[in-house]
C-alpha positions in Angstrom: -61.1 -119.1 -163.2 -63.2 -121.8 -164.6 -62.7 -125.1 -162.8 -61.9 -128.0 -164.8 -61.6 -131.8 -164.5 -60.1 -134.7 -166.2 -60.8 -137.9 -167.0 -58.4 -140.2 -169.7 -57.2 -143.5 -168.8 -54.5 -143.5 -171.1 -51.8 -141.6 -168.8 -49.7 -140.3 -171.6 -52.4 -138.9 -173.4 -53.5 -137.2 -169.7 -50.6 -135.8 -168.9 -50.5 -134.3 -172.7 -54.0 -132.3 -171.4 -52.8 -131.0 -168.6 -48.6 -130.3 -169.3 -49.9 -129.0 -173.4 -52.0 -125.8 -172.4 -51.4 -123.2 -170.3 -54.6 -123.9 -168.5 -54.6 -120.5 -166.2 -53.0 -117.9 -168.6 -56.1 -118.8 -170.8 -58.3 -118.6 -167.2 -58.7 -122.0 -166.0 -57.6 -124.6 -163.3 -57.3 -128.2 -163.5 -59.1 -129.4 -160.1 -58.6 -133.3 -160.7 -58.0 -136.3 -162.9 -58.7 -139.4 -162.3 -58.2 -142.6 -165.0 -61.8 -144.3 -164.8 -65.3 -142.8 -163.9 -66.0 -144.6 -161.5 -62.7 -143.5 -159.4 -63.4 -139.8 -160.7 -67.5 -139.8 -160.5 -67.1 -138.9 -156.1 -64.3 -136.5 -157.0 -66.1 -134.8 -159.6 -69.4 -134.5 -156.9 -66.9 -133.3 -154.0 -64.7 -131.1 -156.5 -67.8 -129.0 -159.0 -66.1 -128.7 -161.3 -67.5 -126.0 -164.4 -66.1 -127.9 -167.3 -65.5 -131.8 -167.4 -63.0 -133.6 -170.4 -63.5 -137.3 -170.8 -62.4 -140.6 -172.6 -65.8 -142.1 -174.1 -64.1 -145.4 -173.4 -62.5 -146.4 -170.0 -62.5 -149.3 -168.1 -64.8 -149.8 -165.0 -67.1 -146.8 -166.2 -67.1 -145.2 -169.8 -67.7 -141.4 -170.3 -71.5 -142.0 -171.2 -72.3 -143.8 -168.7 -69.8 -141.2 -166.1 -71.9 -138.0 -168.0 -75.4 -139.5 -167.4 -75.1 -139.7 -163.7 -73.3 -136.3 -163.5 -76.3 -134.7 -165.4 -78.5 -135.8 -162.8 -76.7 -134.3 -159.9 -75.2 -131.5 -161.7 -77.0 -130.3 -164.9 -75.0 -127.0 -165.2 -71.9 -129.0 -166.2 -70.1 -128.8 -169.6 -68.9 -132.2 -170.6 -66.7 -132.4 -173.4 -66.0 -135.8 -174.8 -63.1 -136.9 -176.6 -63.7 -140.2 -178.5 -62.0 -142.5 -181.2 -65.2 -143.6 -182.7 -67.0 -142.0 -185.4 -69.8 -144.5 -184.5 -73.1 -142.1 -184.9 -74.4 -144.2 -182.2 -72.4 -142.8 -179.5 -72.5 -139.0 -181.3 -76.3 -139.7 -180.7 -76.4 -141.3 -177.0 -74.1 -138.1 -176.3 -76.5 -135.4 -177.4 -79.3 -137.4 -175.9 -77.3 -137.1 -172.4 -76.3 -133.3 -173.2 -73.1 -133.1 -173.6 -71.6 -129.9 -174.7 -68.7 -131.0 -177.0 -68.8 -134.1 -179.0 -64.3 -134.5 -180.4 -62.5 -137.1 -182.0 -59.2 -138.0 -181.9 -56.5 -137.4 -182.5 -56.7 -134.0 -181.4 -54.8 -131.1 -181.1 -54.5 -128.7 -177.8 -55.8 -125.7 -180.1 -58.8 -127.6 -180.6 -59.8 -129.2 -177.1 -58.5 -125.1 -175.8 -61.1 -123.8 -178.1 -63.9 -126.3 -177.1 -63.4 -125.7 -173.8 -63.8 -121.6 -173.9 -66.7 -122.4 -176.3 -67.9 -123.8 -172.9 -66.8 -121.0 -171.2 -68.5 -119.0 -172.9 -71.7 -120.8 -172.2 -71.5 -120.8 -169.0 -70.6 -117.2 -168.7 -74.3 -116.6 -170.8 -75.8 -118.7 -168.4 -74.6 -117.1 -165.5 -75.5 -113.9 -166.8 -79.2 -115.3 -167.7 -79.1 -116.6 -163.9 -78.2 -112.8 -162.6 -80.5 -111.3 -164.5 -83.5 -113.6 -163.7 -82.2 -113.1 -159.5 -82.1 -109.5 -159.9 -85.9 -109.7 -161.6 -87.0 -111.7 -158.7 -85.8 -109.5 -156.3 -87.3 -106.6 -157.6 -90.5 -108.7 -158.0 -90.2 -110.5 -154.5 -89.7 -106.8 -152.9 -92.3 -104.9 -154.2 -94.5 -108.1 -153.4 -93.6 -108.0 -150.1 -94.2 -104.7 -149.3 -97.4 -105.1 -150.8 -98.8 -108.3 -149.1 -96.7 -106.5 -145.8 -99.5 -103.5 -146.2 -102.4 -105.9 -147.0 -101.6 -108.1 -144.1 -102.0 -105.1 -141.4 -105.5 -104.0 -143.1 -106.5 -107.8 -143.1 -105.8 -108.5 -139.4 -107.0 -105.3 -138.6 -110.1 -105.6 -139.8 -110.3 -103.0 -142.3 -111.1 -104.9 -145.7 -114.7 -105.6 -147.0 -114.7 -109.3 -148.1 -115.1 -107.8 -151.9 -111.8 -105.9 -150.9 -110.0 -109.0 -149.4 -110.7 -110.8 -153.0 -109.2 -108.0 -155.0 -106.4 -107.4 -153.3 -105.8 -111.6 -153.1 -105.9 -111.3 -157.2 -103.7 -108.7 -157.4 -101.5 -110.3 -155.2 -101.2 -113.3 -156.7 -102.5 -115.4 -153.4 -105.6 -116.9 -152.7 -106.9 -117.1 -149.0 -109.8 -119.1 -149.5 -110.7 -121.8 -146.9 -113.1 -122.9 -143.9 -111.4 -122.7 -141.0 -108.4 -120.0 -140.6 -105.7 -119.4 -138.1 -102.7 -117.0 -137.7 -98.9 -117.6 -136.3 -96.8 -115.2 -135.5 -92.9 -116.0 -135.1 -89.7 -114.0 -134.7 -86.1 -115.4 -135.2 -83.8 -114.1 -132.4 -80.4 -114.1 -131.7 -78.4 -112.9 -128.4 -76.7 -109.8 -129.9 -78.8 -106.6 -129.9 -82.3 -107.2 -131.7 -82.3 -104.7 -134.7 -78.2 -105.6 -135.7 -77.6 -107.9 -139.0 -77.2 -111.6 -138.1 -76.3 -113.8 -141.1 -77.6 -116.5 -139.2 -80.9 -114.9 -139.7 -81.0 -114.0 -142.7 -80.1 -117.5 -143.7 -82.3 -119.3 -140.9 -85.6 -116.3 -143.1 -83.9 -117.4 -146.7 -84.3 -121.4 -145.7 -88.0 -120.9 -143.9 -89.0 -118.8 -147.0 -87.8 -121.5 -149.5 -89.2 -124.4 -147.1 -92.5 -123.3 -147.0 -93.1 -122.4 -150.6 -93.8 -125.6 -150.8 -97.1 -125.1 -148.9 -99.8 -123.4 -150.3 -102.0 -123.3 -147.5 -99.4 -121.4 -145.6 -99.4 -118.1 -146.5 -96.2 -116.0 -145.5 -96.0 -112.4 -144.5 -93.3 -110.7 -143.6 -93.8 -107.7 -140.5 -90.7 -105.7 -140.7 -89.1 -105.3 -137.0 -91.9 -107.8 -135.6 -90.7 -110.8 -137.6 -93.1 -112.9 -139.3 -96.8 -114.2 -139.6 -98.1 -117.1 -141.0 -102.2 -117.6 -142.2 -103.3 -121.4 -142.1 -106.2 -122.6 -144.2 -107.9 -125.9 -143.6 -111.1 -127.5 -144.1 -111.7 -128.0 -140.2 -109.6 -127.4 -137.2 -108.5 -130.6 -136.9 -106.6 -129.8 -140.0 -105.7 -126.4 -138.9 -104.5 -128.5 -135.9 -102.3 -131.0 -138.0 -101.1 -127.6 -139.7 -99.8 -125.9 -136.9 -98.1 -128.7 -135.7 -96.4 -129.4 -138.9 -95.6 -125.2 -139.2 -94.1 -125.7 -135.8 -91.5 -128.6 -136.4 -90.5 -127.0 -139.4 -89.8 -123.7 -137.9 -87.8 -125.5 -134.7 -85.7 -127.6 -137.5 -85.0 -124.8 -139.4 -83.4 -122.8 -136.1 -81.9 -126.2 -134.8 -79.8 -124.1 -132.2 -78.1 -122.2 -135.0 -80.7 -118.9 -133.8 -83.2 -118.5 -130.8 -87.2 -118.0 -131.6 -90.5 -117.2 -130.5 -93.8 -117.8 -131.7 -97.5 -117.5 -130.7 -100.5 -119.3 -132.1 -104.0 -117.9 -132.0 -107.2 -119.4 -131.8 -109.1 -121.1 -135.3 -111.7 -118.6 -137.0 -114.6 -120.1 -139.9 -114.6 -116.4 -141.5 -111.7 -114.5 -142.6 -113.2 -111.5 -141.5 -112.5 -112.5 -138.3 -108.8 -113.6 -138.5 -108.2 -110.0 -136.2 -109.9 -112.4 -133.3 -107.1 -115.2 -134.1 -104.4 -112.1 -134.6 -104.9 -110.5 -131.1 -105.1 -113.9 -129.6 -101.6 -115.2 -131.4 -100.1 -111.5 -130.3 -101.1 -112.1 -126.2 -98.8 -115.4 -126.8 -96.1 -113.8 -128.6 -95.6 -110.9 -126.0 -95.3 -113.9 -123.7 -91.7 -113.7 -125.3 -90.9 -111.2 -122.4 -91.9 -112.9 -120.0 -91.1 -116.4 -121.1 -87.9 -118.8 -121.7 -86.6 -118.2 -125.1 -87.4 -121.1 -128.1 -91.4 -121.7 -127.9 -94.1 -121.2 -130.0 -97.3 -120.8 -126.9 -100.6 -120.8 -128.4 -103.5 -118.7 -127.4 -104.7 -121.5 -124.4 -101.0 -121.7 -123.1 -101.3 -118.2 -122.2 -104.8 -118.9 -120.5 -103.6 -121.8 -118.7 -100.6 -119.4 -117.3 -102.8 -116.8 -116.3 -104.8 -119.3 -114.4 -102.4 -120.3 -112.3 -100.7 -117.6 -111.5 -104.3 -116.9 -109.7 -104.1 -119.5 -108.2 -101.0 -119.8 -106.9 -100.8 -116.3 -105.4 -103.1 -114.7 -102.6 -103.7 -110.8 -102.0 -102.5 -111.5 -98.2 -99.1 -113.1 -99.8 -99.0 -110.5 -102.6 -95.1 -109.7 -102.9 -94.7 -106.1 -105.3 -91.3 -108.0 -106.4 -94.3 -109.9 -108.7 -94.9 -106.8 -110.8 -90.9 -107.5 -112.0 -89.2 -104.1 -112.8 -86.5 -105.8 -115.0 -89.3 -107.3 -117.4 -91.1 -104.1 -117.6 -87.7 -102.0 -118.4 -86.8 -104.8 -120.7 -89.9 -104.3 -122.5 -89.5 -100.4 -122.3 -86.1 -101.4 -124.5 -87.7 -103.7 -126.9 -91.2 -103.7 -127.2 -93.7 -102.8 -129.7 -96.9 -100.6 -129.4 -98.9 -104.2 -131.0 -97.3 -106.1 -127.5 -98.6 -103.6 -125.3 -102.4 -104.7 -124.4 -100.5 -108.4 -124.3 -97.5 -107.5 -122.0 -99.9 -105.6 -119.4 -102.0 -108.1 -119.1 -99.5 -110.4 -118.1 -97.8 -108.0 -116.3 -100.6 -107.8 -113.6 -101.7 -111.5 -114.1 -99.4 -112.3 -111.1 -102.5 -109.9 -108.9 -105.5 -111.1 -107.5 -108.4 -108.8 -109.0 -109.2 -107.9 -105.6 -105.6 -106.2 -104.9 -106.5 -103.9 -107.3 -109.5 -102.7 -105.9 -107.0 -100.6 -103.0 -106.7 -97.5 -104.2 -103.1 -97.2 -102.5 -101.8 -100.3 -104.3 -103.0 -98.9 -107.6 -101.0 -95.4 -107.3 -98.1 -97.9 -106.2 -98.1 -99.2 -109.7 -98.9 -95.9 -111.3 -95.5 -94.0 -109.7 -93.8 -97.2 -109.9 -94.2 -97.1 -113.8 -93.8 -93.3 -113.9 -91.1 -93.8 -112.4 -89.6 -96.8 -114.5 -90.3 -94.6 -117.6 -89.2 -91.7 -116.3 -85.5 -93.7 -116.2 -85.5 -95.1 -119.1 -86.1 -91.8 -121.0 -84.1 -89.8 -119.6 -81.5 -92.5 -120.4 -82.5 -92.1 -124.0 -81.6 -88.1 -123.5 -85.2 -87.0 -123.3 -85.6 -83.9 -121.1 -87.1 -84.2 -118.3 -89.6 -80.7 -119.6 -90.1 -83.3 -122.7 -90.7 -86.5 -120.3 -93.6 -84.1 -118.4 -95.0 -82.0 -121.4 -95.6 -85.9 -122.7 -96.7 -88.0 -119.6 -97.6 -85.6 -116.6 -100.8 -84.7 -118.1 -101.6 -88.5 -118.0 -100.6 -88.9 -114.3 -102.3 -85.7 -113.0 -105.5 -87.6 -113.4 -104.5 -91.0 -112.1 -106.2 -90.5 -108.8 -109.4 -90.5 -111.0 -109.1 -94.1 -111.9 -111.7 -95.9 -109.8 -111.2 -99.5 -110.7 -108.8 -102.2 -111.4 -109.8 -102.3 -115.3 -109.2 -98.5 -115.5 -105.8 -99.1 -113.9 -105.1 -101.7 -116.5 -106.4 -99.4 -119.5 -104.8 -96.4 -118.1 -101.3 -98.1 -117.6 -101.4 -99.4 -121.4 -101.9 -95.6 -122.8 -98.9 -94.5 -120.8 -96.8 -97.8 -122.0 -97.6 -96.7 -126.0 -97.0 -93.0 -125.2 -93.3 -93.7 -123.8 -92.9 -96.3 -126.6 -94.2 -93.8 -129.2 -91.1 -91.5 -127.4 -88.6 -94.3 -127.7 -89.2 -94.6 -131.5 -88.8 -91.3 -132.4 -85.8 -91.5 -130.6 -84.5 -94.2 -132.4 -85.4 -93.1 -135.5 -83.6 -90.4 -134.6 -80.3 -92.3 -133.8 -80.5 -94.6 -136.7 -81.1 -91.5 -139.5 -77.8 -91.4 -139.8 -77.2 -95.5 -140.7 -79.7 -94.7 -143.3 -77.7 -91.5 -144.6 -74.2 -93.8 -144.3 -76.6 -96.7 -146.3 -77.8 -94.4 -149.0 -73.7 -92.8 -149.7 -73.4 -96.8 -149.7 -76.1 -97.3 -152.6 -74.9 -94.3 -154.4 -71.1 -95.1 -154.9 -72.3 -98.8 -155.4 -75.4 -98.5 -157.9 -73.4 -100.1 -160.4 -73.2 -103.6 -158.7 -75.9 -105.6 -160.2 -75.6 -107.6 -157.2 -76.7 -104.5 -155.0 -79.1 -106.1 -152.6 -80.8 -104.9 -149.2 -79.8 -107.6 -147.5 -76.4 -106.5 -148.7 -76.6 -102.7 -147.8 -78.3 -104.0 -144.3 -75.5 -105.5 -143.6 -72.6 -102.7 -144.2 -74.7 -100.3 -141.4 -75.1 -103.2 -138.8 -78.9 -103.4 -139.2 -81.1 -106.8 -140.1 -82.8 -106.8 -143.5 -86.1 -106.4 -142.0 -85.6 -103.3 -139.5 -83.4 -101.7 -142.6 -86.3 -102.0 -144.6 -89.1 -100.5 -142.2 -86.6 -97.5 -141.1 -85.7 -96.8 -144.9 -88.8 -96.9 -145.4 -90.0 -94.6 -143.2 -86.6 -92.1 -143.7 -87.0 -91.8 -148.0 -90.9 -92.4 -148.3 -89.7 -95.3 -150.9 -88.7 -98.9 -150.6 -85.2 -100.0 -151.2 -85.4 -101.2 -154.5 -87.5 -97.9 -155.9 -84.8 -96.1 -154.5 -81.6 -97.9 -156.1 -83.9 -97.4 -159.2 -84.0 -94.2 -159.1 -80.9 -93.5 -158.9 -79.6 -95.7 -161.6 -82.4 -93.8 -163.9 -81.1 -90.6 -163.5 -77.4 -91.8 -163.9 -78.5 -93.4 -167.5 -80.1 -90.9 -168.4 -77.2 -88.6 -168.1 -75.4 -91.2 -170.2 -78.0 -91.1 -172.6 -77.9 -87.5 -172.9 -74.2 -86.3 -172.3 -72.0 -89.4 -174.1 -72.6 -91.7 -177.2 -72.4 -94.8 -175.4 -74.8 -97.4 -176.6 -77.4 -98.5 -174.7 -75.9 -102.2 -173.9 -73.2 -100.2 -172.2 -75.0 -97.5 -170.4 -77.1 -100.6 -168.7 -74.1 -102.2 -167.6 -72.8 -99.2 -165.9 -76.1 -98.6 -164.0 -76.3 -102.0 -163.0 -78.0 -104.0 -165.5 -76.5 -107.3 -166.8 -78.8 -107.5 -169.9 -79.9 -104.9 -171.9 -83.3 -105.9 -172.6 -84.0 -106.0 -169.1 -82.6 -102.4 -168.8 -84.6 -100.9 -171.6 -87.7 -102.7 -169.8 -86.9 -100.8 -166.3 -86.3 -97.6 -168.1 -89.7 -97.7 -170.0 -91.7 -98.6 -167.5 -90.2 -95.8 -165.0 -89.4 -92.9 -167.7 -92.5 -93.4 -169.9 -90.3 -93.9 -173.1 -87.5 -96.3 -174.5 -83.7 -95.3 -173.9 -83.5 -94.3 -177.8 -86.6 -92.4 -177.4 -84.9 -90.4 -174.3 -81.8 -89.7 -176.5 -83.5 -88.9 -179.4 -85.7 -86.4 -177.6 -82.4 -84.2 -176.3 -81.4 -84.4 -179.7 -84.3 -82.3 -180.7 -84.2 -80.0 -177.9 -81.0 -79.2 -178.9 
């Protein structure tokens, strides 16, 4: 139904409008009608109407003057004015505003009925145009992401040549040039389990994404199940200073106690080559997350100025083994990532003087009381306990070797990544089957040009950016090359088994426009729809 409103002052000649036409057998709804445009103009903002019929000549405010400030605030409206003057003046001011029909009276309900479908009709085209550029920019905005998601990990990890970093910027349509750099990382959380679909999120990610397009000196990547990180360029760190600060608000606002979050900042680099410095130091903050009150962003001195006086505070003859806290290491066991674990350890003994570590009796303490943590934990997850040992007990048979505090520390890391490396697989595992139900969804749904991941993610439970990294990981494909797929082989059975034409066979695969279609299909079938058909007619 297209929404329409109504604006006459002559009553008679309003109530003909509205009692003439059989408004919704021909598909449309009167939402309002008001005498005068200044009594309709606050209607007409509450109401959006599609489609808006008015006098040019009314007392208090005339249709001009009511379509001209409509325009402003909603320029996708169709006005069609009904006037008794033939004046070229007001034919002129009326296509110099944009309105869509220009009648005069008196007219006849076939007429204003077929100027209003004409209007229909353009705003059906337009919505069409408006799906088809959205479904463009998804595809775009995906592969992109995956992309920058890819060169993001090789940046901070050190692995790109400054020639490297360039190319890749230029391909990727960014450009990380500055003088001082500095990295953020943030994650939007909410109390239900971490990896399930939250429309707050996705909303609260839509919003932030939107927001900050409007910086160019902060660059946005997305990390999958780890949430987000931001790059900062400046001139000088008081810049990078004023930056962060600004990044910050805008990231509070945008939660506003809709979502939970938690961010860490790292420390301001001069080359980019060395953004990995500011990386590890903004990751040591953001495992702080599980140790930490929910809704901060710490930056890389918080963390220091923590660890400092936890020193300080606590003495080897006062040293209380209640300090290692079993809940936060089984909570990370649950949720943690292999990046968190050099972070989370080293806050995890921060509450022990160095010297406490030197006994060699305190040390196998920690050791079995880890062992024995992970032990639980797996076994919960249904690993066997032949599976547990053939993985870990090889690691602990040599634990008596350790003969200092900073082998402890390194030693207790390798078995926290080994039993995170165990829960993964077991998840992956576990959530195989989501990605089975997902793809049955995308097959018996290809069709929908509207077919998004964020849609999908949400009919198997699971937020857009864990569905992405485990469909990933299950098809060897993103999302979109995969819905592609699958709509390429279905028109090409079209194209091969019926005589549809091509217009149609798009539309059934998914694609509003058929232009569009034929663009897909060239670019991933190495020839033109027609050339596809015309080829089975010769093998025939």
């Amino acid at each position: 139904m297209y929404r329409v409103f109504l604006v006459e002052d002559e009553i008679v000649v309003r109530d003909g409008i509205k009692n003439n036409i059989q408004w919704e057998e021909e598909g449309f709804v009167i939402v309002g009608d008001e005498s005068d445009g200044e009594l309709a103009y606050p209607m007409i903002i509450r109401e959006q109407p599609d489609i808006l019929i008015t006098d040019i000549r009314m007392p208090f405010m005339d249709g001009l003057e009511l379509s001209k400030l409509l325009k402003k605030e909603m320029p996708q409206l169709k006005i069609i004015i009904i006037s008794g003057y033939s004046d070229f003046g007001y034919a002129q001011q009326a296509i110099d505003i944009g309105i869509t029909e220009y009648l005069l009276k008196p007219i006849t309900s076939s007429k204003l009925l077929a100027a209003v479908k004409n209007a229909a009709r353009v705003i059906e085209k337009e919505r069409k145009e408006k799906d088809i550029f959205e479904q463009y920019q998804r595809l775009v905005y995906q592969k992109q992401m995956e992309k920058r998601r890819n060169f993001f990990d090789a940046l901070v990890g050190g692995k790109l040549s400054l020639t490297e970093i360039v190319e890749q910027e230029e391909e990727l349509g960014i450009s990380i040039v500055a003088s001082v750099f500095c990295l953020v990382l943030f994650q939007f959380k909410v109390q239900e389990e971490l990896y399930e679909y939250s429309n707050k999120i996705v909303l609260c990610e839509a919003e932030m994404v939107e927001v900050l397009g409007r910086y160019p000196q902060i660059k946005v990547f997305e990390r999958g199940m780890d949430g987000w990180a931001f790059i900062l360029l400046g001139d000088t760190e008081e810049e990078i200073d004023e930056l962060t600060m600004r990044l910050c608000n805008i990231l509070i606002e945008i939660c506003d106690g809709k979502v939970h979050y938690f961010g860490g900042i790292g420390r301001s680099v001069r080359r980019i080559r060395n953004l990995h410095q500011s990386y590890l130091d903004a990751n040591r903050a953001f495992a702080m997350r599980y140790f930490e009150h929910e809704d901060q962003i710490l930056s890389y001195r918080d963390v220091r100025n923590i660890r400092n006086q936890l020193g300080k505070q606590i003495k080897v003859s006062e040293l209380s083994l209640e300090k290692l806290d079993r809940i936060r290491l089984e909570e990370f066991l649950r949720r943690g990532t292999i990046q968190d674990v050099d972070g989370f350890v080293d806050r995890y003994f921060s509450g022990l003087d160095t010297s406490a570590l030197d006994s060699v009796l305190l040390r196998q303490y920690i050791m079995m009381d880890g062992y024995s943590a992970i032990m639980k934990f797996l076994t919960d997850l249904n690993f066997t306990k032949d599976k547990i040992n053939s993985s870990l007990k090889k690691m602990f048979d040599s634990f008596e070797l350790l003969t200092s505090p900073e082998d402890c520390c390194k030693f207790y890391k390798s078995i926290l990544k080994e039993a995170i490396e165990l829960r993964n697989k077991s998840i992956q595992k576990k959530y195989s089957k989501l990605i089975e139900k997902a793809k049955e969804y995308i097959h018996r749904n290809f069709s929908m040009s509207d077919l998004t991941l964020d849609k999908v993610a949400s009919k198997v439970n699971l937020s857009p950016n864990y569905f992405s990294s485990l469909f990933n990981q299950e098809t060897g494909m993103t999302f979109i090359e995969y819905l592609t797929n699958i709509r390429m082989d279905k028109a090409k059975e079209y194209l091969r088994c019926t005589g549809m034409k091509i217009t149609e066979i798009g539309f059934l695969v998914g694609y509003l426009d058929s232009h569009y279609f034929s663009y897909i299909f060239k670019k991933t079938q190495n020839c033109t729809p027609s050339e596809y058909r015309m080829q089975g007619m010769c093998e025939k």
